[in-house]
Legacy VTK file of the C-alpha trace (Angstrom):
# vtk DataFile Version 3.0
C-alpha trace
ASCII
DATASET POLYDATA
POINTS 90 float
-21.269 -44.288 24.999
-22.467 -42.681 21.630
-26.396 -43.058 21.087
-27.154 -43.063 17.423
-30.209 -43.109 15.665
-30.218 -45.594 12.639
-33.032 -46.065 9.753
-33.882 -49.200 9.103
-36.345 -50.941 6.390
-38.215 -54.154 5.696
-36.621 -56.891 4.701
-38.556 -60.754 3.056
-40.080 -62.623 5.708
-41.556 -59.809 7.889
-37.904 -59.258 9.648
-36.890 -55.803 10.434
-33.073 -55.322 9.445
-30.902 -52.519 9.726
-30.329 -50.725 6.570
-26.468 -51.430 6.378
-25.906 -48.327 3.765
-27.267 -45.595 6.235
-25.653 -47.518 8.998
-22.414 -47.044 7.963
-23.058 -43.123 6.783
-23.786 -42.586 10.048
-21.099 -44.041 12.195
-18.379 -42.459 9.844
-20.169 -39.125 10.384
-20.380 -39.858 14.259
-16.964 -41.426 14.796
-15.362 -38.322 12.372
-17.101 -35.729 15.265
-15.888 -37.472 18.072
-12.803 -38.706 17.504
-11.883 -35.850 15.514
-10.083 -36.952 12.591
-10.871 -38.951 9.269
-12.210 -42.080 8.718
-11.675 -44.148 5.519
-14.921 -46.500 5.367
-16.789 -48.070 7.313
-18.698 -51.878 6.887
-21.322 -53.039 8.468
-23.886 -56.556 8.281
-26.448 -56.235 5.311
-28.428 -58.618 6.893
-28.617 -57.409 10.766
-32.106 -58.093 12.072
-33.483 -55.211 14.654
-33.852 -57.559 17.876
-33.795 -55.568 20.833
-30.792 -55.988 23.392
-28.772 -57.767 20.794
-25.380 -56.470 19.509
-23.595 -56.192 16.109
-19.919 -55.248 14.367
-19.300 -53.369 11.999
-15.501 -52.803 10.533
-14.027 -49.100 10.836
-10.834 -48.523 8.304
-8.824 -45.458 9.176
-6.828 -43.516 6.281
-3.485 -45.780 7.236
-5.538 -49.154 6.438
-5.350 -49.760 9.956
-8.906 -51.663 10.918
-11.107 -51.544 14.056
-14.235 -52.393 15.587
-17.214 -50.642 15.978
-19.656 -52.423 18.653
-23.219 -51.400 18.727
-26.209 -52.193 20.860
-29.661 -52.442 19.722
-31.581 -50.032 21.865
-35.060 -50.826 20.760
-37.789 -51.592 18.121
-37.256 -48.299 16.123
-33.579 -49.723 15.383
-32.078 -47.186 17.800
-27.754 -47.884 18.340
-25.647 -46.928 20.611
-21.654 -47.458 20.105
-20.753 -49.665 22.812
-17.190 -49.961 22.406
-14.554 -49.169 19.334
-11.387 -51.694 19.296
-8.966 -53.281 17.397
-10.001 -55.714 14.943
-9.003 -59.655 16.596
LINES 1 91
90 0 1 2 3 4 5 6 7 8 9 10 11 12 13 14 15 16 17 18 19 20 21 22 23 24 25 26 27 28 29 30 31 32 33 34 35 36 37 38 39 40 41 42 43 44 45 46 47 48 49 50 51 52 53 54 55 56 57 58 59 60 61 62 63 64 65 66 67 68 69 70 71 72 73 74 75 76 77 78 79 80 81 82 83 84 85 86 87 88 89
């Protein structure tokens, strides 16, 4: 498991969400180191709220257009991730 540490920002209506743009920098720059090899893009929710225990997807693309996903688990308040699993795309 791959702990990650993603910025978020205030969205309307006093929910916290994840800030999608970062989010994504991130888990190409993470996923690159640890798997070793290039990753095309990466796409995650714009509008994922930071609940606690909850989990989100966010679409990996490798150079050869094949397409996976990235699971992550919201650790806490402060919009800590960690990858929970990386798989192909259903």
């Amino acid at each position: 498991m791959l702990a990650i540490a993603l910025p978020f920002g205030a969205a309307g209506c006093g929910d916290t969400v994840i800030d999608s743009s970062k989010a994504e920098d991130t888990i190409q720059a993470s996923l690159e180191k640890s798997l070793g090899g290039e990753i095309k893009a990466v796409s995650c929710p714009t509008d994922q709220k930071v609940v606690p225990d909850t989990t989100f997807e966010c679409t990996v693309v490798f150079p050869g257009g094949d397409k996976e996903i990235v699971t992550l688990k919201i650790r806490n308040s402060d919009a800590d991730v960690s990858i929970v699993g990386l798989g192909k795309q259903k």
